[in-house]
N, C-alpha and C positions, 0 to 999 in steps of 0.2 A: 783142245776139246772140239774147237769147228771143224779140225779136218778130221780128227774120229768120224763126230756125225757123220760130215758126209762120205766118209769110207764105208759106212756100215746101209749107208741108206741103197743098197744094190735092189737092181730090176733086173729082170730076162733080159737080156741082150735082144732079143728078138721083138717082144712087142713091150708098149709102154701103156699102162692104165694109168688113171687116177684112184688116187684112197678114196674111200666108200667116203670120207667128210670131203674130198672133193669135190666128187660127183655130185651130192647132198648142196652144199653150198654154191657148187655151178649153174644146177640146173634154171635159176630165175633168168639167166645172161640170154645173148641174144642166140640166135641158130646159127650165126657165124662162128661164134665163138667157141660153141661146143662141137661145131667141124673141125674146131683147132685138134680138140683133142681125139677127135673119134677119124679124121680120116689123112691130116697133114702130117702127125706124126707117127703114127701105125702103117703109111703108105711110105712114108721116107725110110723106115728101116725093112720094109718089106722089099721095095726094090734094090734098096742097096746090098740086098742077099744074092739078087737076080744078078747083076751088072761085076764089072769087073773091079779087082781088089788089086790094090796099090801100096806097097809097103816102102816105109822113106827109105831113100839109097843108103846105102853104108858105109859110102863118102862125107853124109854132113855127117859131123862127128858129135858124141850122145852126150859127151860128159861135163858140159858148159863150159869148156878148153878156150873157145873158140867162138866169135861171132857167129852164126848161121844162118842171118835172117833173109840175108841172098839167097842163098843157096836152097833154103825151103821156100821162100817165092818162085825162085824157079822150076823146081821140082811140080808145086802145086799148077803153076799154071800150063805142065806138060801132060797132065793127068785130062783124059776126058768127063765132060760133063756124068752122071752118074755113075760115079766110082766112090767105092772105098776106101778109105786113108788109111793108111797105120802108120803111127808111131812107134819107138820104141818101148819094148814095156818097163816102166822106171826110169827113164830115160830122161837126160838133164840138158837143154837145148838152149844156150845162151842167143837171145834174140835183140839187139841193141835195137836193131830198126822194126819200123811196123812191118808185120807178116798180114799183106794185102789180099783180098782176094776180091776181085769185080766180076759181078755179071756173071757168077757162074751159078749152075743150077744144079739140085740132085744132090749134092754132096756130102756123105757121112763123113765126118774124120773123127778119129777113134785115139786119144790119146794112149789109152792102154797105162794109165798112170803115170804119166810121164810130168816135165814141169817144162817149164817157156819161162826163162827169165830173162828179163831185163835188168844189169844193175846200174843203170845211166842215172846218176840222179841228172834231174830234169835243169837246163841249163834256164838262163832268164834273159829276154824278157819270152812268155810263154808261147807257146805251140802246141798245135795236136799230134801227140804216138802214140796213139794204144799198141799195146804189143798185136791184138787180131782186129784186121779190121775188116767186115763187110761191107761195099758198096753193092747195090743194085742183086741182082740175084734172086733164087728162089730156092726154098726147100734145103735149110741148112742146119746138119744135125752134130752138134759136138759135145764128144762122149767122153768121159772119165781123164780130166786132166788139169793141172792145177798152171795157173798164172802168175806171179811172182814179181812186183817191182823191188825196188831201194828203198822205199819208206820206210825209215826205223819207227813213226808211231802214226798214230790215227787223230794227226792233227792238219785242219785243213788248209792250205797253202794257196792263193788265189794264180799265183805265177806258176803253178805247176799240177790247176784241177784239170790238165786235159789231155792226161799221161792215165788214160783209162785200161783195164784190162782186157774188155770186147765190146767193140763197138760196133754195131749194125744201120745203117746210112739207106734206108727203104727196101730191107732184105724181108722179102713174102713169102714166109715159113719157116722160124726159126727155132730149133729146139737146143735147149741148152741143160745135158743131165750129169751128171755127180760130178763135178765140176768146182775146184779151189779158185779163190784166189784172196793171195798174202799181200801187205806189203806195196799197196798201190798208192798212185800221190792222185789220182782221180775217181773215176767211177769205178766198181766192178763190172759192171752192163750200164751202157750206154742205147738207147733207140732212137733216132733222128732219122730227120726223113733226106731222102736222095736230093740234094741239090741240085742236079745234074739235071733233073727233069723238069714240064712244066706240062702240069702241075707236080708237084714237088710230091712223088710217092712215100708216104708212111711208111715206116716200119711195121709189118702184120703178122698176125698168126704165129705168135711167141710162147714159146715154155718154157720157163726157168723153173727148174725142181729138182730135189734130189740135189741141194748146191750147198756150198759154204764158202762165208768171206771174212774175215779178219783184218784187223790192219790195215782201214780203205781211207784214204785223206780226202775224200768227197763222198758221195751215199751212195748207198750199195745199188740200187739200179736208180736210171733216172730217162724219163720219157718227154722227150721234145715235142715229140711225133709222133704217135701210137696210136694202133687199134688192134682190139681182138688179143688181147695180151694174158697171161695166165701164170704170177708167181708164187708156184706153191711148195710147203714143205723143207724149204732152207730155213738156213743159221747163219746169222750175219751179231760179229760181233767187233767192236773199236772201232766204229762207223764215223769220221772226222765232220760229216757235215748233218744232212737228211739221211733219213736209210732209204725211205719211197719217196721219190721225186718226181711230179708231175707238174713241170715245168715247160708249158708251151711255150715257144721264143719265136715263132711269126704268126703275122697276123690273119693270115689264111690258113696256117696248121691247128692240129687240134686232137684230141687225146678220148677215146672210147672203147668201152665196153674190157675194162683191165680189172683183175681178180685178185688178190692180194690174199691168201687162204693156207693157214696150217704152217706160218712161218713162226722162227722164233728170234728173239731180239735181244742183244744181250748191251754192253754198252754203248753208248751214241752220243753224238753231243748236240741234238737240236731238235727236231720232230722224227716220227717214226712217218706219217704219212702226212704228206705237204703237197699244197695245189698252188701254184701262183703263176704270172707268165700274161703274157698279153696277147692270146690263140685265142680264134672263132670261137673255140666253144670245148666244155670236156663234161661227157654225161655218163653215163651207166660204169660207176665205180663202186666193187665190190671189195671191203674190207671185215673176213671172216675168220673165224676160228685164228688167229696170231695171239702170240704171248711174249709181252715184254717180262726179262726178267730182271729189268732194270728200270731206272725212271731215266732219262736223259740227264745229261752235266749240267745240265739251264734250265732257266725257266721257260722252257719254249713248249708249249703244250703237246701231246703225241698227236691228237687229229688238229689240225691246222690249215684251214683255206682262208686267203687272200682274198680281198675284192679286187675285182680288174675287167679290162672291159667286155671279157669275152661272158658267154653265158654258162654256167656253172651249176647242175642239175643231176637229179638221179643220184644219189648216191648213198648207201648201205653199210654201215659199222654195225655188226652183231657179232656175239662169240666168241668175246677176244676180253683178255687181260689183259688194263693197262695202268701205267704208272707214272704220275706226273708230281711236280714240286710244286704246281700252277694247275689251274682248271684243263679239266682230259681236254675237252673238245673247245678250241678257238676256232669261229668261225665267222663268217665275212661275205656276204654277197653271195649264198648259198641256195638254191632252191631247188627242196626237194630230199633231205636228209630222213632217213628211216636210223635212228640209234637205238639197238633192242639186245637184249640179256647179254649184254656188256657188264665184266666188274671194272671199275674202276677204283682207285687207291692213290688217296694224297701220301707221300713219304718225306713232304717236307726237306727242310737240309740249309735251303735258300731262303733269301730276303725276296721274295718275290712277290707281283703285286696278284691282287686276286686270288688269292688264296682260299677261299671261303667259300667261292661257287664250284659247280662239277664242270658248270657250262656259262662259256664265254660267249656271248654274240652280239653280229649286228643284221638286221635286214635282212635273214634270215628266216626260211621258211622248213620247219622240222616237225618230225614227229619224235618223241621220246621215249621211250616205256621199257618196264622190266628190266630198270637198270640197278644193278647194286654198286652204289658210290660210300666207298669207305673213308670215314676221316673229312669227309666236308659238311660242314654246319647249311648249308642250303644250295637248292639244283643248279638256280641261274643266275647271271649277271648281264645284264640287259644292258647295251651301251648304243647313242644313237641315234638312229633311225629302231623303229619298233620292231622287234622280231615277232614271229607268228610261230608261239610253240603248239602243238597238238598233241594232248593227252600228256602235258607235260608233271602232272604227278600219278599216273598210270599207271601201276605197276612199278615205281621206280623208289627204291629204297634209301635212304642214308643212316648208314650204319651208327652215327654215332649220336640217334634222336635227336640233329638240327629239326630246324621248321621249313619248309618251302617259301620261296620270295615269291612263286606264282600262282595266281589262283586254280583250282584245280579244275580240269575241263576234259572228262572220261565221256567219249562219243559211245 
């Protein structure tokens, strides 16, 4: 079913738009962001019309026979910067090693449906191989092509989460469309920032859309080091850890202005969108239009932020269907949540604790309204340090005539 989706979800080969709920749910982001989509990636496939086209030799051989991960690292790094890729079309490309590309700019590569497998299961103790990996660079667009580890299920393995699908290490421009991936013992999408540098360049100007993932032993994308990021329109299902992951891991990196919009969710075992990590700071996060069509394997709530030292602000959950065994929203050390015409839906299953609230907090500075909460007896659970909810019985329903635990306070 995920790779249907995403076989069917085809664009012009030529320009790339956002759906009219894209656009709609974009437009509060900053003007960086919506340069993402109006000029990073409509100019990336417009000059790769212009520039020269490259189709792989017909020496690496198509039919996954054969290791080839040399052999297309070589090829790639003979190609000049604003070219053309092709692959073969349908084409089976056994890749034991990471297929590297550094510091290069301009670059379409066009799978043409092709697949990159790796079947190494991952040896111990752990290391990094993503099958693609970007460091440094700019303006990198990869079109119609599925990814493929060893992982027989979507259970998550700590010796072997860094056997990722694509990984991008401070790459400024990345578009990523109808695009698989099966079968991974790590990420699907990975964003982290360039080591190499000082200061330590982000990963920017990202589109994941038009994608599906399956069978991933860690969560479907996950951001170290992000800005300006935009995942909309995919199907991610048997997700082994998080599915969104914003997970700062240095103390000077730090995570902004990412859009999470018109995806769909199918099994997972832990949250759907999760903050934690110990980064300077992560603010302007949009979480719009998504639909889980499942609750997770555990009691871990689907919106989930962490307290930690960085500062944690701005942030937007509307339009979205979601479904938990535990209260929707845990939250932690948060300031500055807008949660609006959200349904949510208890579906039970588990012994888990908290059951009875929609919303879990501590410290915590929110607004709430126009939410319909199905199956929970009251909105909040207050643990703590005192939260500051606003308008927290506003508009906000519970389907099965509980009473509210807070006083009501409609500005």
């Amino acid at each position: 079913m995920p790779a249907q989706r995403a076989s069917t979800r085809q664009s012009n080969p030529s320009t790339v738009t956002m759906t009219g709920r894209a656009r709609k749910l974009l437009a509060p982001l900053a003007a960086g962001l919506l340069l993402v989509g109006a000029t990073m990636v409509l100019e990336t496939d417009a000059t790769a019309a212009e520039t020269a086209q490259f189709t792989v030799p017909a020496s690496i051989a198509n039919d996954c026979s054969v290791d080839v991960s040399a052999a297309i690292n070589s090829w790639i790094a003979g190609v000049p910067d604003g070219s053309k890729l092709l692959f073969g079309p349908n084409a089976c490309y056994r890749v034991d090693f990471t297929v590297k590309v550094t510091d290069r700019n301009n670059l379409t590569i066009r799978g043409q449906n092709s697949t990159f497998r790796n079947p190494i299961v991952p040896p111990m103790p752990r290391y990094t191989r993503p099958i693609w990996r970007f460091v440094g660079g700019s303006n990198i667009a990869i079109r119609s092509m599925t990814a493929e580890g060893s992982n027989p299920d979507h259970k998550f393995d700590v010796d072997r989460e860094w056997w990722a699908m694509f990984r991008f290490d401070g790459t400024q421009g990345v578009t990523l469309e109808n695009i698989h991936g099966r079968n991974s013992w790590g990420d699907f999408v990975t964003l982290s920032p360039d080591t190499r540098t000082s200061p330590q360049a982000h990963t920017s100007n990202v589109i994941l859309r038009n994608s599906s993932a399956d069978i991933v032993g860690r969560n479907a994308v996950s951001c170290t080091g992000c800005y300006d990021v935009v995942i909309a329109d995919n199907d991610f299902e048997g997700i082994g850890y998080q599915v969104f992951d914003i997970e700062v891991e240095g103390t000077n990196w730090y995570a902004r202005n990412i859009a999470f919009t018109g995806n769909e969710i199918g099994n997972h075992h832990l949250s759907v969108l999760v903050n934690g990590g110990i980064g300077a700071y992560v603010t302007n996060i949009r979480f719009t239009g998504n639909t889980m069509r499942q609750a997770s394997e555990t009691c871990e709530s689907p919106i989930f932020v962490l307290d930690g030292p960085g500062d944690k602000t701005d942030f937007t959950v509307s339009e979205n269907v979601l479904k938990s065994r535990s209260p929707i929203f845990r939250l932690n050390g948060l300031q500055g949540l807008v949660a609006e015409s959200n349904i949510g839906m208890f579906v039970g299953g588990l012994q888990c604790q908290y059951q009875g609230a929609a919303i879990r907090v501590r410290n915590t500075e929110a607004t709430v309204q126009g939410n319909d909460f199905a199956r929970y007896p009251r909105l909040l659970k207050v643990e703590g340090s005192a939260a500051l909810i606003r308008g927290s019985a506003c508009g906000n329903r519970l389907m099965d005539d509980g009473l509210f635990d807070e006083p009501v306070v409609c500005d």
